[in-house]
Steps between C-alpha positions, in 0.01 A plus 500: 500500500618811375522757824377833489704811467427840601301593259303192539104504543556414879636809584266677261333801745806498728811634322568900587343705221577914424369708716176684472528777684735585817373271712231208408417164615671160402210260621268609762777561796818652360595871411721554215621820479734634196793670674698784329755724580417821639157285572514318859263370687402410865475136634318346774865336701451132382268550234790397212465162329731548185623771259743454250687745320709790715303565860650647796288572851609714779286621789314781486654842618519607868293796412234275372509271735407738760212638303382143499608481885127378607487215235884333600549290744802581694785520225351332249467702169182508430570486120786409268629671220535354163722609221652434164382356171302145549188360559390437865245251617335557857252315671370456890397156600274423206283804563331596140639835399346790316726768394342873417603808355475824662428809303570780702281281760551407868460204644431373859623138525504296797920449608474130519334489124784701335718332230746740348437828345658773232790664727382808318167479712463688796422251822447611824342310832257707630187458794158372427240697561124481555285226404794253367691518867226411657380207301868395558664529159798490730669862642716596203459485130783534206397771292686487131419836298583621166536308132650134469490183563382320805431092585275428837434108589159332571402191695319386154383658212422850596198780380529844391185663553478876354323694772422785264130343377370434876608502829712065600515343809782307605591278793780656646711164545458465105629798397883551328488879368276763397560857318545732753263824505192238487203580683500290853215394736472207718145303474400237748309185493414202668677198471370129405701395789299721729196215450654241631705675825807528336710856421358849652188496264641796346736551175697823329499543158705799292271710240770642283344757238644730231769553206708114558477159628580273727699194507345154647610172558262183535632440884406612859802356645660752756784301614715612195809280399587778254589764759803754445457625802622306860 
């Protein structure tokens, strides 16, 4: 039996193919992003697979490390730098990835959910407020500003729902990201568990309204694996 090469039909679906854009997806749960000089980008610490061609990392400066002093966990850069001319694959434990470009747009992404963005993007950690700190969205948010490139994860496949046509609810423990700038009000319900003496009979949902979207993944699971944070 003759074995298969390569470019056999076994591997059909799997080789690396050009890139699309700056960053897209190979498969459901890897980033590939199209690096170029004078064109880095930020890394979740960990988050490399494989890149081939000429790719150097270094920690982020100490200057932007202390912007991002709420998000690190001791001294651990938060992010990692990534230079040269190569292609760079990412991923985070499986976790499906969608990658989005900014226009002149800001973004509000929880820390643990960030994959790697443009460098040219402006990121800063900064305090939730209102509604989403008290449904426990968790205290601090990473807010990435400006046009590029960036790539969140997902527990599974995730949503984008525009919030411009009517006012979406979301379960706070489902949600990744949303444009900042968005309308916020908290709505409450009662819960199913509430009729058979479980839970407090009550449960929070986020009414996000407005010129953007919001980011959603298809779990509830608030023990997350993916954390950045300590």
């Amino acid at each position: 039996m003759q074995r298969q090469t390569l470019s056999g039909t076994y591997l059909e679906g799997y080789l690396e193919a050009p890139a699309a854009a700056r960053m897209s997806n190979h498969g459901a749960a890897m980033c590939r992003v199209a690096v170029t000089t004078g064109q880095d980008v930020l890394a979740k610490p960990g988050a490399m697979i494989a890149y081939d061609g000429f790719l150097q990392y270094e920690a982020v400066s100490q200057t932007f490390r202390r912007a991002l002093g709420e998000w690190a966990s001791g001294e651990r850069s938060p992010l990692l730098r990534w230079s040269g001319d190569g292609t760079l694959y990412l991923a985070d434990f499986g976790a499906d990835v969608l990658n989005l470009q900014l226009d002149n747009e800001s973004l509000s992404v929880n820390g643990s959910h960030l994959l790697a963005m443009d460098a040219a993007l402006t990121c800063k950690v900064e305090k939730v407020k209102g509604p989403a700190m008290l449904a426990g969205t968790g205290l601090f948010n990473v807010t990435v500003a400006g046009s590029g490139w960036v790539s969140v994860t997902s527990r599974g496949v995730p949503v984008v729902l525009d919030c411009a046509e009517a006012e979406t609810y979301v379960d706070p423990d489902a949600l990744v990201a949303w444009t900042t700038g968005l309308e916020v009000r908290a709505k409450r319900s009662v819960k199913v568990g509430a009729l058979i003496g479980r839970g407090s009979g009550e449960a929070l949902q986020l009414g996000f309204r407005g010129a953007g979207f919001v980011v959603v993944q298809p779990s509830e699971d608030t023990s997350d694996r993916l954390k950045i944070r300590g």
